[in-house]
C-alpha positions as CSV (number, residue, x, y, z in Angstrom):
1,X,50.9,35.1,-65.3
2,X,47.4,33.9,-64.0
3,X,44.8,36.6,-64.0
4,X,43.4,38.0,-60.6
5,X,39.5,36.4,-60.5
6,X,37.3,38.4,-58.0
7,X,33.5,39.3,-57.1
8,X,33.5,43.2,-57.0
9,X,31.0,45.9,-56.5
10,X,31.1,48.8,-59.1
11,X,30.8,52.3,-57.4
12,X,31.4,55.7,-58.0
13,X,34.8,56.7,-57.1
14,X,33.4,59.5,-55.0
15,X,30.0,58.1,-53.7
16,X,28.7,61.5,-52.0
17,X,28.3,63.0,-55.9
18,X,26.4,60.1,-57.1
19,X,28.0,60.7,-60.5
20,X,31.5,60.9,-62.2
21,X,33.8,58.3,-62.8
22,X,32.6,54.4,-61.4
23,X,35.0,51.8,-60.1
24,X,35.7,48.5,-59.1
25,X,38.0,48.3,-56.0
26,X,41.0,45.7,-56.2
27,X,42.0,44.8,-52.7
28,X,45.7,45.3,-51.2
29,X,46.2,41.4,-51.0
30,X,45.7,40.9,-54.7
31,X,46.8,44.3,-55.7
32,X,50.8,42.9,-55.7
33,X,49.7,40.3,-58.1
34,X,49.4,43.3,-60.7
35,X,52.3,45.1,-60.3
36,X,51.7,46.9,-56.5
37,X,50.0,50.0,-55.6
38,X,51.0,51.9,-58.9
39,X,48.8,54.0,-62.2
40,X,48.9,51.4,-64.8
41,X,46.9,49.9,-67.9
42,X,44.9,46.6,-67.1
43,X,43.2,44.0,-69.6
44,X,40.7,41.4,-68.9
45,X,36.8,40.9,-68.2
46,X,33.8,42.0,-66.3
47,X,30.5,40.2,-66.9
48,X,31.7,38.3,-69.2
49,X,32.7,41.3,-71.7
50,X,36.5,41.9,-72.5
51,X,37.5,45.5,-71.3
52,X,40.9,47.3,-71.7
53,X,41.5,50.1,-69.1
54,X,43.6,51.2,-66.2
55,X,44.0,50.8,-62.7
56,X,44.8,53.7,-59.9
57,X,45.9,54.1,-56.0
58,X,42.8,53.9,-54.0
59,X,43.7,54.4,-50.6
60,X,44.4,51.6,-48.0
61,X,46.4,49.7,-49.8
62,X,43.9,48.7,-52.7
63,X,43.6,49.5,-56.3
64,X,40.6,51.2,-58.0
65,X,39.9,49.6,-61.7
66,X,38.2,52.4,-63.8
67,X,34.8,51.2,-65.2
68,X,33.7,52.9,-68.8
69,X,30.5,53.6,-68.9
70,X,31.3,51.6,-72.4
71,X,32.5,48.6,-70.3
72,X,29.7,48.8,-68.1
73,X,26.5,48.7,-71.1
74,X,28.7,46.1,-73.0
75,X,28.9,43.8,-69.7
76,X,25.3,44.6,-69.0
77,X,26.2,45.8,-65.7
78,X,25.7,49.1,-63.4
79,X,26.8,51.2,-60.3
80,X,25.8,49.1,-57.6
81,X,25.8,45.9,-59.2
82,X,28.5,42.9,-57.9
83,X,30.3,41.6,-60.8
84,X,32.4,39.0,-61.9
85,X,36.1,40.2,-62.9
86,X,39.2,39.1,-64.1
87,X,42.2,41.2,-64.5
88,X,46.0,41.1,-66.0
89,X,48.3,44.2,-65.8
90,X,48.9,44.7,-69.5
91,X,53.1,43.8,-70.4
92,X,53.0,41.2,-67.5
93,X,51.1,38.4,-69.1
């Protein structure tokens, strides 16, 4: 299976906090590609760095990919910066 490629912007899955847990949102047209609008473990790469983690129903039809702050210091990226990603649902590949 071909890995979903996209430009995302990492955020914090609930932005009025500031903190918590950060995420990259997947949108509903490739979310089907991975398996549909389910919980599941992902595999692929953000910045250039390879990450294993999962993905999660974000409302309106799109996926959330969790972001580590582990994934995020290895990729040299942050919350707020636009990243490169590409994604397999892990057992699909």
């Amino acid at each position: 299976m071909e890995p979903i490629r996209l430009a995302a912007t990492i955020r914090y899955w609930n932005p009025a906090k500031a903190s918590g847990l950060a995420v990259c949102d997947i949108p509903a047209e490739q979310a089907a590609h991975l398996g549909g609008l389910r919980q599941q473990r992902v595999r692929g790469r953000i910045g250039g760095a390879d990450f294993v983690s999962s993905v999660m129903p974000a409302g309106g039809g799109r996926l959330a990919l969790s972001v580590s702050k582990m994934m995020m210091s290895t990729a040299g990226v942050r919350v707020g910066d636009e990243t490169q990603i590409e994604i397999h649902a892990v057992g699909r590949d």
